[in-house]
C-alpha positions in Angstrom: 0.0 0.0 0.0 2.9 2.0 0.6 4.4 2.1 -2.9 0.5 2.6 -4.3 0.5 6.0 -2.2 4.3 6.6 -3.4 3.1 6.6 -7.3 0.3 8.9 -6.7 2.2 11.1 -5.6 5.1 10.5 -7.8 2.2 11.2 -10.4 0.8 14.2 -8.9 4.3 15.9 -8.7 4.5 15.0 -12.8 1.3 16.8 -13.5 1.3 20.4 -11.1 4.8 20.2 -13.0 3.5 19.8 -16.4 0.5 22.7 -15.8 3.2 24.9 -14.6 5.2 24.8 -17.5 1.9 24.6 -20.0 -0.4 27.4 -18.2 2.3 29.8 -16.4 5.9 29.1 -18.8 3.5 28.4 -21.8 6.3 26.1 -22.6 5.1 22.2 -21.9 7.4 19.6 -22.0 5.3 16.8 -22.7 2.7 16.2 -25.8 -0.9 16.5 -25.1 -1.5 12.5 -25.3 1.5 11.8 -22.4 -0.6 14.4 -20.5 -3.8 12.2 -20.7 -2.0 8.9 -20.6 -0.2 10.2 -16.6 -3.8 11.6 -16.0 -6.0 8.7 -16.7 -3.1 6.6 -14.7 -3.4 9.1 -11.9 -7.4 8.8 -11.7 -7.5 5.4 -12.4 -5.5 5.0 -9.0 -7.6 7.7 -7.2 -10.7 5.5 -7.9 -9.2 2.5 -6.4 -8.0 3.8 -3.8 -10.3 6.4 -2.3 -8.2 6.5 1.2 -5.5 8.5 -0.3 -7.6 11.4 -1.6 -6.0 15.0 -1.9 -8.8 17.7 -2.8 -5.5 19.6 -4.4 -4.8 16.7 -6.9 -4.5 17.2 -10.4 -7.7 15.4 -11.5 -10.0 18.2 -9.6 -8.8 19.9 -12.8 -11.7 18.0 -14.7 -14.5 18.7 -12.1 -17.3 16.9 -10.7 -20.9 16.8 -11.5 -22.3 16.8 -7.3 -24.2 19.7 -7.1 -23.4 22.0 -4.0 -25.0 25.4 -2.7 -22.1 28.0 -2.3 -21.4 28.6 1.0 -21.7 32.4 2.3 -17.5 33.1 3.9 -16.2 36.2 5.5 -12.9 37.9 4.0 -10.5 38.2 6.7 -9.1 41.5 4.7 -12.1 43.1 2.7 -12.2 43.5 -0.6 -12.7 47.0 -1.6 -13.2 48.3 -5.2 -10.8 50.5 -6.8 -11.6 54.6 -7.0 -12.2 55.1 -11.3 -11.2 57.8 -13.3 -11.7 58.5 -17.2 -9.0 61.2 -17.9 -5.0 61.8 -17.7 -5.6 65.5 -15.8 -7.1 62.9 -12.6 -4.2 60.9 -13.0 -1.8 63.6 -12.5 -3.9 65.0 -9.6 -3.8 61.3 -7.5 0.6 61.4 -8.3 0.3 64.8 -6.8 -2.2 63.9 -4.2 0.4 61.2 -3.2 3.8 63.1 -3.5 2.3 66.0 -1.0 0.7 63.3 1.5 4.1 61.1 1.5 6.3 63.7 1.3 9.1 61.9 0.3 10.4 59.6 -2.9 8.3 56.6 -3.8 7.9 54.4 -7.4 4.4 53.2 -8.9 3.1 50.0 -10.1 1.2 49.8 -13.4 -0.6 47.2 -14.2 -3.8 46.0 -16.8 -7.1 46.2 -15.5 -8.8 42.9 -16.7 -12.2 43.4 -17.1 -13.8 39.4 -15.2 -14.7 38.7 -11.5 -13.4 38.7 -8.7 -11.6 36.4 -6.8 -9.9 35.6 -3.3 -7.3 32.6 -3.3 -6.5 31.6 -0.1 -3.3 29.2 0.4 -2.2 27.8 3.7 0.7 25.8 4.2 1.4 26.2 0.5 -1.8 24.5 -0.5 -5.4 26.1 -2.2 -7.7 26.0 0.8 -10.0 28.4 -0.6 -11.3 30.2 -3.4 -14.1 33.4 -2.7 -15.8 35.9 -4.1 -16.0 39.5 -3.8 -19.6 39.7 -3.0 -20.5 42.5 -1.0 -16.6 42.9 -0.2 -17.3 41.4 3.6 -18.4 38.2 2.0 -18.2 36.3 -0.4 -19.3 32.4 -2.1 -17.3 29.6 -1.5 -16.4 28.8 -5.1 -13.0 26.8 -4.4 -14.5 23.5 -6.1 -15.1 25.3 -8.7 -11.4 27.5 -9.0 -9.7 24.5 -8.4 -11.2 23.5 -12.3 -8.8 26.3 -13.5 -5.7 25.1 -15.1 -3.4 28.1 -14.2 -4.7 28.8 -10.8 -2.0 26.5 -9.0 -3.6 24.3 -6.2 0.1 23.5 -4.8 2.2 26.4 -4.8 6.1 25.7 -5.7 9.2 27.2 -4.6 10.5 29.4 -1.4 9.7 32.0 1.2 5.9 30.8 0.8 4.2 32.4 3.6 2.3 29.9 6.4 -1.0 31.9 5.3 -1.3 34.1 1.8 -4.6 35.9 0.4 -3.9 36.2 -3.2 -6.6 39.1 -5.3 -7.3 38.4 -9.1 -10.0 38.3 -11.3 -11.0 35.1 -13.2 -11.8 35.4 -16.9 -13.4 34.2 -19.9 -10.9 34.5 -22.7 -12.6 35.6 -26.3 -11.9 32.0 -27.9 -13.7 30.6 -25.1 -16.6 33.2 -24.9 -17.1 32.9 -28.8 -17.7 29.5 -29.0 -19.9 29.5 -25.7 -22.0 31.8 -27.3 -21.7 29.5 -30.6 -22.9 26.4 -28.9 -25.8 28.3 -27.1 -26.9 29.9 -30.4 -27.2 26.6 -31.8 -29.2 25.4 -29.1 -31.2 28.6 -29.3 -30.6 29.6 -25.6 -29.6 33.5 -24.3 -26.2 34.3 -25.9 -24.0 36.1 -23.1 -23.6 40.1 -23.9 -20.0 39.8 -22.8 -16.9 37.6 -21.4 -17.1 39.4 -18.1 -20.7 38.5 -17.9 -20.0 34.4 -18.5 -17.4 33.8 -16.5 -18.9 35.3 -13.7 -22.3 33.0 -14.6 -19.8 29.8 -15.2 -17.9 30.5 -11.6 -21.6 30.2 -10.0 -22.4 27.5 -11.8 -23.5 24.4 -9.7 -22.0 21.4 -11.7 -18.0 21.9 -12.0 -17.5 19.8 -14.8 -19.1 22.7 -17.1 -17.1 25.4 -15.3 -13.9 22.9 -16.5 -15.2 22.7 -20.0 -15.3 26.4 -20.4 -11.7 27.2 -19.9 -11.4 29.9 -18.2 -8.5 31.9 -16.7 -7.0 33.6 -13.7 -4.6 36.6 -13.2 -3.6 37.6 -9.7 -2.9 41.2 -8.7 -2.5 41.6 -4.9 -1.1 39.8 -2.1 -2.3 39.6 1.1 -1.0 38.4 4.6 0.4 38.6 7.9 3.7 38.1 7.0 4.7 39.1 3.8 8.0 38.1 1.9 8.4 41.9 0.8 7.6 45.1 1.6 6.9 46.1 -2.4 4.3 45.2 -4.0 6.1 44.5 -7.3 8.5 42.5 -5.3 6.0 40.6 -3.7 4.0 39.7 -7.4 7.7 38.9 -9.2 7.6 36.0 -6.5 4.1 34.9 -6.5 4.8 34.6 -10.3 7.8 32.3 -9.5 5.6 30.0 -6.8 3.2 29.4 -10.1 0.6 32.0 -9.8 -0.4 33.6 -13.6 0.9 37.5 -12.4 0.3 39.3 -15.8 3.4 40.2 -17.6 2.6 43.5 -18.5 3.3 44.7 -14.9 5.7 47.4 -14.8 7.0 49.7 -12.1 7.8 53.4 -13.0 9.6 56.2 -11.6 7.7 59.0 -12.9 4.6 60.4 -13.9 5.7 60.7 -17.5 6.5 56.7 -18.0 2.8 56.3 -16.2 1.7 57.7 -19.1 3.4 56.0 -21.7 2.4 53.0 -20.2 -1.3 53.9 -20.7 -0.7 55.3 -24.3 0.6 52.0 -25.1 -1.9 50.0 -23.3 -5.0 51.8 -24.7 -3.6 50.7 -28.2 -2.3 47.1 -28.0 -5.4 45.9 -25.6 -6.9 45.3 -28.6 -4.6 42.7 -29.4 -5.1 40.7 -26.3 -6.6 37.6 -25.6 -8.8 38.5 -22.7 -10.8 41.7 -21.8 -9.3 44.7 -20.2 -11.1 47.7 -19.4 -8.1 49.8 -18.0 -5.1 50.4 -16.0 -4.3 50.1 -12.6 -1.8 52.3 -10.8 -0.3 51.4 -7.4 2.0 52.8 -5.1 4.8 50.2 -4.4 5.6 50.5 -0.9 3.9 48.5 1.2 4.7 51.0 4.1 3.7 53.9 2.2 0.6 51.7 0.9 -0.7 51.4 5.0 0.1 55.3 5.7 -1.6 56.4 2.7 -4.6 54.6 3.9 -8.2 54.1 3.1 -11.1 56.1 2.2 -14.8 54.2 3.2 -14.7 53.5 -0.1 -11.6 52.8 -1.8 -7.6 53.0 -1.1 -6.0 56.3 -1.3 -2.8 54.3 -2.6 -4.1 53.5 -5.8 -6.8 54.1 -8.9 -8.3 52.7 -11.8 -7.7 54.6 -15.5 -10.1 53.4 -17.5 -9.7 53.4 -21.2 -11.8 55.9 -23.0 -15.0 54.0 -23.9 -16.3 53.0 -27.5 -18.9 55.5 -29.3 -21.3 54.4 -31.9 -24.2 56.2 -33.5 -27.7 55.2 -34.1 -32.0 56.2 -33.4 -33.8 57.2 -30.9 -36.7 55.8 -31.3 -38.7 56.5 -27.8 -38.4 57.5 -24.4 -39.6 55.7 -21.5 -39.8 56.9 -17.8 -38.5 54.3 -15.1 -39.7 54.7 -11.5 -37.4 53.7 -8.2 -37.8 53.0 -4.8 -37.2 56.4 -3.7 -39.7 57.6 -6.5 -36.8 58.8 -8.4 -38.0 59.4 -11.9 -35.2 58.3 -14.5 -35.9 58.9 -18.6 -34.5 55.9 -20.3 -33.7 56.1 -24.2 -34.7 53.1 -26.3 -32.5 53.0 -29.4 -32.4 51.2 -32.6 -30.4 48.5 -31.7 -26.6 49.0 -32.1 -22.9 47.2 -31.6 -21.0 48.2 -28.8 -18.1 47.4 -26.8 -18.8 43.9 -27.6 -22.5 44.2 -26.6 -26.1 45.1 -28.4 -27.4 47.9 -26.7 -31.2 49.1 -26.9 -31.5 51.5 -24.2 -29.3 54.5 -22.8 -30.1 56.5 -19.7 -30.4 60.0 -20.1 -30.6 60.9 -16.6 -32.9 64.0 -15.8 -34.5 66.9 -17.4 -31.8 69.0 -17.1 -29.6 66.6 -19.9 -32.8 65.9 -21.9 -33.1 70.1 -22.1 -29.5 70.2 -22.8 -29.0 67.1 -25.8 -32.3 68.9 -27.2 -33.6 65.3 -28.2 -36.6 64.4 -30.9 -37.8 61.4 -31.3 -36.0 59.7 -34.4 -32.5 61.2 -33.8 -29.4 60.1 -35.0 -27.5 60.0 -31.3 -24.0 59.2 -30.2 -23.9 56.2 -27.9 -20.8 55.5 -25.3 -20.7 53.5 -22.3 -19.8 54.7 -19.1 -16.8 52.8 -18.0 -17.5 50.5 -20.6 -20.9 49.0 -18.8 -23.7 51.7 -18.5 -24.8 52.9 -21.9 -25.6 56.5 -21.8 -26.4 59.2 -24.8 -23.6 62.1 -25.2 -25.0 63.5 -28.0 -27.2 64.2 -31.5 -26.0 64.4 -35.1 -28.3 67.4 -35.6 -26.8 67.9 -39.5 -28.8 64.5 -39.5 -31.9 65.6 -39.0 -34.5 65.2 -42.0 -37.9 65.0 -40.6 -37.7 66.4 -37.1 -39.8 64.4 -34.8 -41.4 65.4 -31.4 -39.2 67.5 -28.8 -38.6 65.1 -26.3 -40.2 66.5 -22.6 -39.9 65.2 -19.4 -43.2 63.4 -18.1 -45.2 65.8 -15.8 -46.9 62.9 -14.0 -45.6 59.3 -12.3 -46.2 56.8 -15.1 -46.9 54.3 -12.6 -49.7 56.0 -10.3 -50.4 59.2 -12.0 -49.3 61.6 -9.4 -47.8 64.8 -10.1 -44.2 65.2 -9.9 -42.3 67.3 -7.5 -38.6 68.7 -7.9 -36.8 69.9 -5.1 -35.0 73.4 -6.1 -31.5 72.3 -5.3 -31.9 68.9 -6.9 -32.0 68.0 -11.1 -34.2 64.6 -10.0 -38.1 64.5 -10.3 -39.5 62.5 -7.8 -43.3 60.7 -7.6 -44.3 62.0 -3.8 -46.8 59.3 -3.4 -44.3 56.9 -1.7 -47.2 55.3 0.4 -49.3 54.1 -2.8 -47.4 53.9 -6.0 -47.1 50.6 -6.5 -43.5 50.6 -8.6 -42.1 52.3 -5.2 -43.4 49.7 -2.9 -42.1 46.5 -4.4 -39.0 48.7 -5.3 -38.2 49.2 -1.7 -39.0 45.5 -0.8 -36.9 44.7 -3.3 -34.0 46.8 -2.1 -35.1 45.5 1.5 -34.1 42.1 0.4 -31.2 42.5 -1.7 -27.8 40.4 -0.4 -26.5 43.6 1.3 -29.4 43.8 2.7 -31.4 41.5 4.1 -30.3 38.8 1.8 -33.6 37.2 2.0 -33.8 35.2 -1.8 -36.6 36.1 -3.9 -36.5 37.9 -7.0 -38.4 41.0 -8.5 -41.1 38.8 -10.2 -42.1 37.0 -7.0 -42.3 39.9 -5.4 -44.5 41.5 -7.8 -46.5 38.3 -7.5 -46.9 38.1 -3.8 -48.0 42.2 -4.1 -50.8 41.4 -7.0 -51.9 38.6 -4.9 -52.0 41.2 -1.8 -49.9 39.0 0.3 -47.7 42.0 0.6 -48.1 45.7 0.5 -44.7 46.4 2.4 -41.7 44.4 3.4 -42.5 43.8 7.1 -45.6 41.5 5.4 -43.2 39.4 4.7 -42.2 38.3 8.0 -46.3 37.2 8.1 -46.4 35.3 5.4 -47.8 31.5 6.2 -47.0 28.4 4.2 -50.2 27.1 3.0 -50.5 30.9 1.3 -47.6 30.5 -0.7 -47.6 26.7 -1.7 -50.8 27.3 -3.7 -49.4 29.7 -5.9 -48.8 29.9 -9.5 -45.9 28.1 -10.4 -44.7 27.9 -7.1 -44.6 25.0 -4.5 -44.2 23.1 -1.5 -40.1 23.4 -2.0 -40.3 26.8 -2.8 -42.8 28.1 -0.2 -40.2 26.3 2.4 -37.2 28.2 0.8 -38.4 31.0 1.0 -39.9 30.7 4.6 -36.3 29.4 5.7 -34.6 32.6 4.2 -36.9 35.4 6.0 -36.5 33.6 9.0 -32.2 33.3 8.7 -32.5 36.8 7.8 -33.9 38.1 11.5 -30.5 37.7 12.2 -28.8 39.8 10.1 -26.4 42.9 12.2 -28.3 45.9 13.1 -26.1 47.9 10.1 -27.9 46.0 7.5 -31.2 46.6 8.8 -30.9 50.3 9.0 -29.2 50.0 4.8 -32.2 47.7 3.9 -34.8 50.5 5.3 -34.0 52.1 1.9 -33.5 55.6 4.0 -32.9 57.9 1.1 -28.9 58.5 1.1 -28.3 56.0 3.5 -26.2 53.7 2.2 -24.1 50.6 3.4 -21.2 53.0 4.6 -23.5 55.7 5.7 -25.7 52.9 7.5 -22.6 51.1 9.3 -21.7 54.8 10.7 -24.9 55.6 11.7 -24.9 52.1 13.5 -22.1 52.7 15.7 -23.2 55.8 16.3 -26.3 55.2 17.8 -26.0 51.5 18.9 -29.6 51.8 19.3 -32.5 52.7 16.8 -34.2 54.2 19.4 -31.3 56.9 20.0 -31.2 57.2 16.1 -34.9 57.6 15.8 -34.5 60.7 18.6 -31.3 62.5 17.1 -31.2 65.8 16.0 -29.7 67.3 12.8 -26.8 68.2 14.8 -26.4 65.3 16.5 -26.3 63.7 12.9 -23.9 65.9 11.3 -21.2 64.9 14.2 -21.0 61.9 12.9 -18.1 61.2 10.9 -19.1 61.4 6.8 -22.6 62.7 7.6 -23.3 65.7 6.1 -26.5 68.2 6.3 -28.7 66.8 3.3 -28.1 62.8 4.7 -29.0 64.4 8.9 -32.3 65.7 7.2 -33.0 62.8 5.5 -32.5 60.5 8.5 -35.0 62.8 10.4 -37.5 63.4 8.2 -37.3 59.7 7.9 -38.3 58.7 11.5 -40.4 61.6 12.0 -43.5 60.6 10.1 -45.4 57.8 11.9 -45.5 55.4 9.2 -42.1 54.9 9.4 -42.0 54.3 12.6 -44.4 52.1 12.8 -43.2 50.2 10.1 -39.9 49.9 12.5 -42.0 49.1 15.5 -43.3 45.7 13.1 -40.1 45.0 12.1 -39.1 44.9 15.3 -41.5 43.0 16.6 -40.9 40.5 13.5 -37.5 40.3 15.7 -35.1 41.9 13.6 -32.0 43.3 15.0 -32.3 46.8 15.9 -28.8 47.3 18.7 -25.8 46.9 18.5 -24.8 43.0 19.4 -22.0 42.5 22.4 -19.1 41.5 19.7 -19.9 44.8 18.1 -20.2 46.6 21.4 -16.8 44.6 22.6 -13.9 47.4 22.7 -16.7 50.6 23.0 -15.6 53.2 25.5 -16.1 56.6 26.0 -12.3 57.3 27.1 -12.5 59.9 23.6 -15.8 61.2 24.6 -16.3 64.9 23.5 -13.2 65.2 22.3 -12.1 66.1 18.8 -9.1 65.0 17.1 -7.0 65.7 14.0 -4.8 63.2 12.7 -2.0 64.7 10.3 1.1 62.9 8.8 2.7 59.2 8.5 2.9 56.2 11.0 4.7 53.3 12.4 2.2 50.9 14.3 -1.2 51.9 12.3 -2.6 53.4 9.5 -5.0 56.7 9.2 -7.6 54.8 8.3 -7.1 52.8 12.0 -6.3 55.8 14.2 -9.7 56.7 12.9 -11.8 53.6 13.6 -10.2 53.7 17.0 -11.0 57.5 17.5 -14.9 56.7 16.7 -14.4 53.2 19.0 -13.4 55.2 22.0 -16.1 58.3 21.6 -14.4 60.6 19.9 -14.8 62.7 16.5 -12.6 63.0 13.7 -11.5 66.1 12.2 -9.9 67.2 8.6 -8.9 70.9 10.3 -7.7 72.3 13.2 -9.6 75.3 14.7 -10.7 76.0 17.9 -12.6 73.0 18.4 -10.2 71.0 18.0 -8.9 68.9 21.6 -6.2 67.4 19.8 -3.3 66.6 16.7 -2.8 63.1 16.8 1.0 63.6 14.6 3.1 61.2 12.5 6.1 61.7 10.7 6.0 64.4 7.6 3.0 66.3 9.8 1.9 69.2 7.2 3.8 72.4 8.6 0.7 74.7 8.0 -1.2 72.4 10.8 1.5 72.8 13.4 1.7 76.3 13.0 -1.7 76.3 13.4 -2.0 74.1 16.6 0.5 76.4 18.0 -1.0 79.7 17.4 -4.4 77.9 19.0 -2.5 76.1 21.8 -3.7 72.7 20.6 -1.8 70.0 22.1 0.1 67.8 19.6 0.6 64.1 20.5 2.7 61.2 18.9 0.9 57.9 18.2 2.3 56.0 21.4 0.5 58.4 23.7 -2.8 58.4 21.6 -2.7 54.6 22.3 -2.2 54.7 26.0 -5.0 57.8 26.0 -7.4 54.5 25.0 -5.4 52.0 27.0 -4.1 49.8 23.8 
């Protein structure tokens, strides 16, 4: 048995070996049929002896058909999305923006922005434990059965100075071969082609049976690594290596010294992406210092160390041919063009926002219109202009709808606003099941039904707002059209996992007009309590960290009409989470407590974006200026000299990072 465990292993060394040199060297050593003849050997041997089973064996490559439900993991770093920008002149202003925060020399990292999913690969020990999403960039799906069917995503990782744990970032893609015959085989079985290769492979990594997701060939490039102990402290360091351990690290990554070879890379990216295998949308520029990376920091949104050019989109021209008026959950009022249909970027598009009246006033549209069509970013189709030396027969001016389309209720528009809005929030109908169906949404509630269930369960009257749904009863939905027994328990089983869902995603899934997932998460911690949030005052609001005057009016006008609070009060009583929980409450003091702090320069121990989070943990506020109000100038190295003159000339006391930290205790 000994010697049968030896020459699978013997064969599984022969095979990682041979998809290195095929998928990463692109320079096999073997012939195809050699390949087969170790693979069959190898599962031939794996079937007949089941006790020696590796889940990182060559054969996953070929997938299996068990079907599995993805499994919902947290990301022990998040995944944030990148900040984008469309022009050279921003460019230039985030170099600058970094020269004057770092104040001292430091080299950038340019790299192709492949246009696929997102993916986390997580190796321990050396070995492909798991493979996630981005999802809401918390969590993701557990897709690693499926990642594993990729051929140049390495399940054994090869070489030295392998960290015990390493997050690797990349995207997963769909080259064109592939995509083009996909879309062949479904055209020929008359089934929905895909619009684009970004599109199927993020369908083909959620697909259920792995064997398919083997079959369509698709392809990983990693971009970031992650982890507590880290080989290097570059970045471009750090990927030259992760090449060398097997991982596909594109080799178009280059590190420049200057703003002026950032931009030659970009003018010689935007022409010979064409010529690529795979889709790319854009370049990616990165400070290279992982030090300088952590005191640069983090926005709520995205990392101040780096940004995403993006190439400048496709145009094509064709008709309009109507306009149609789209109603949201807010009552938001959105004109939407529908076009002649018309090539581009890779996709057919029919339909174009045109955003408000304002742009509508300012294209001066008629019906039949020859209009210039780009896509924003590449992905939202939008109108930026008519061929008016075009015109023959003019058509009708094109006039923003006085009335909701859906209900019939005049529109209102707020002066210092460009949206119209339907004010009949309580009985439009397009509003209601629009807010249930932002209620339920993953970052929400993550309760699983879709729009047309919803609509169903409203026409029925089952449900007139989302709270109904935490009454609805079995025997009311099993006897519904097209639905079932199985799917009346599904459903049941999701509303009732989803009364435990953190208090920050029950304030986001109330659909509180600006409120968003980073505006709900502040407010959260803020008032651990939605009883102290349903009491707070503008001003209190606008303390908070981020929240400005037009979100603290929202937020009160929101839980000062009665409906909404008694919508809340059902909610509640539906047992929703409306407090903070303990582990969210661990750590909360109020040793900051009415204090104000400014934090100005670089650090050691922890980055900006910590100092903060530690600020708001202990009580305190954070501040962008110094002025009279302000307690304290928490200072790192290369503080701005214009702020310690100030704190001077004001007598605010200035303190280094090591007396912050025993302020709280840490």
């Amino acid at each position: 048995m000994h010697q049968i465990k030896q020459q699978i292993e013997a064969l599984r060394q022969q095979l990682h070996e041979h998809n290195y040199n095929y998928y990463v060297l692109s320079q096999p050593m073997v012939s195809d049929q050699e390949f087969d003849r170790l693979m069959a050997e190898l599962t031939a041997l794996e079937a007949e002896y089941p006790e020696y089973a590796d889940p990182n064996s060559p054969s996953v490559r070929v997938g299996s058909d068990i079907n599995k439900s993805f499994m919902q993991v947290a990301h022990r770093y998040p995944m944030l999305s990148l900040q984008n920008t469309y022009s050279e002149n921003e460019v230039s202003d985030f170099y600058n923006r970094v020269k004057k925060s770092l104040n001292e020399d430091f080299e950038i990292v340019c790299e192709l922005k492949y246009d696929g999913t997102s993916i986390s690969l997580i190796y321990e020990e050396g070995r492909l434990t798991r493979a996630v999403t981005r999802g809401d960039g918390q969590k993701g799906d557990d897709v690693t059965d499926n990642v594993r069917t990729i051929r140049n995503v390495p399940l054994i990782l090869r070489g030295a100075q392998i960290p015990s744990y390493l997050e690797m970032r990349g995207e997963i893609l769909m080259p064109w071969s592939s995509f083009d015959e996909l879309n062949s085989e479904r055209a020929a079985q008359e089934e929905p082609l895909f619009a684009n290769p970004r599109n199927a492979a993020s369908g083909t990594l959620k697909l259920q049976d792995s064997r398919v997701v083997a079959a369509r060939r698709l392809q990983s490039f990693v971009y970031y690594m992650l982890g507590e102990s880290l080989p290097r402290e570059s970045h471009y360091e750090n990927m030259t290596l992760a090449r060398d351990w097997g991982l596909n690290v594109s080799s178009a990554m280059t590190r420049c010294q200057t703003l002026e070879e950032v931009f030659d890379y970009l003018h010689y990216w935007d022409r010979e992406r064409k010529n690529l295998p795979v889709t790319t949308d854009g370049v990616v520029i990165k400070v290279d210092s992982l030090v300088q990376q952590r005191n640069l920091g983090y926005t709520s949104k995205f990392p101040r160390w780096a940004i995403a050019y993006k190439f400048n989109p496709e145009q094509a021209v064709t008709t309009l041919r109507s306009v149609s008026w789209q109603v949201g959950r807010t009552g938001a009022v959105t004109p939407v063009a529908n076009l002649e249909p018309v090539l581009l970027s890779g996709t057919i598009v029919k339909r174009a926002s045109l955003y408000n009246e304002d742009a509508i006033k300012a294209l001066d549209l008629h019906l039949g219109d020859r209009v210039y069509v780009e896509k924003g970013g590449e992905i939202i189709p939008k109108i930026t202009g008519v061929d008016k030396e075009a015109r023959f027969l003019l058509g009708d001016r094109v006039t923003f709808t006085p009335v909701c389309p859906d209900c019939g209720t005049p529109l209102v528009r707020n002066e210092d606003e460009a949206v119209h809005y339907c004010p009949n929030s309580v009985g439009c109908p397009t509003q209601i099941k629009g807010r249930i169906e932002h209620f339920v949404t993953r970052k929400a509630m993550d309760i699983t039904i879709g729009p047309e269930s919803i609509t169903l369960l409203y026409d029925k009257g089952l449900i007139r707002d989302a709270a109904d749904l935490y009454s609805l009863r079995f025997e009311d939905l099993a006897v519904l059209e097209r639905w079932g027994e199985t799917s009346a328990v599904n459903l049941l089983k999701s509303i009732a996992q989803s009364k435990s869902v953190p208090y920050e995603r029950v304030l986001h899934a109330l659909g509180i007009r600006y409120v968003g997932e980073t505006v709900a998460r502040r407010l959260a911690h803020a008032f651990p309590d939605v009883g102290q949030l349903m009491e707070a005052t503008v001003e209190e609001l606008i303390a908070v960290e981020e929240i400005g005057d037009r979100i603290a009016q929202s937020v009160t006008g929101y839980f000062s009409d009665p409906a909404s609070r008694n919508y809340i009060e059902r909610l509640r009583a539906a047992g929703l989470q409306f407090n903070l929980n303990e582990k969210a409450l661990a750590g909360r003091s109020e040793k900051l407590k009415g204090l104000t702090i400014v934090i100005s320069g670089t650090f050691a121990l922890h980055s900006r974006d910590e100092y903060k989070a530690m600020i708001l943990q202990h009580g305190g506020k954070n501040s962008g200026s110094v002025s009279k109000k302000t307690d304290y100038i928490l200072a790192g190295e290369n503080m701005g000299p214009a702020k310690l003159e100030k704190a001077e000339k004001l007598g605010v006391k200035v303190i280094d990072e090591h007396s912050f930290l025993e302020m709280i205790g840490s």
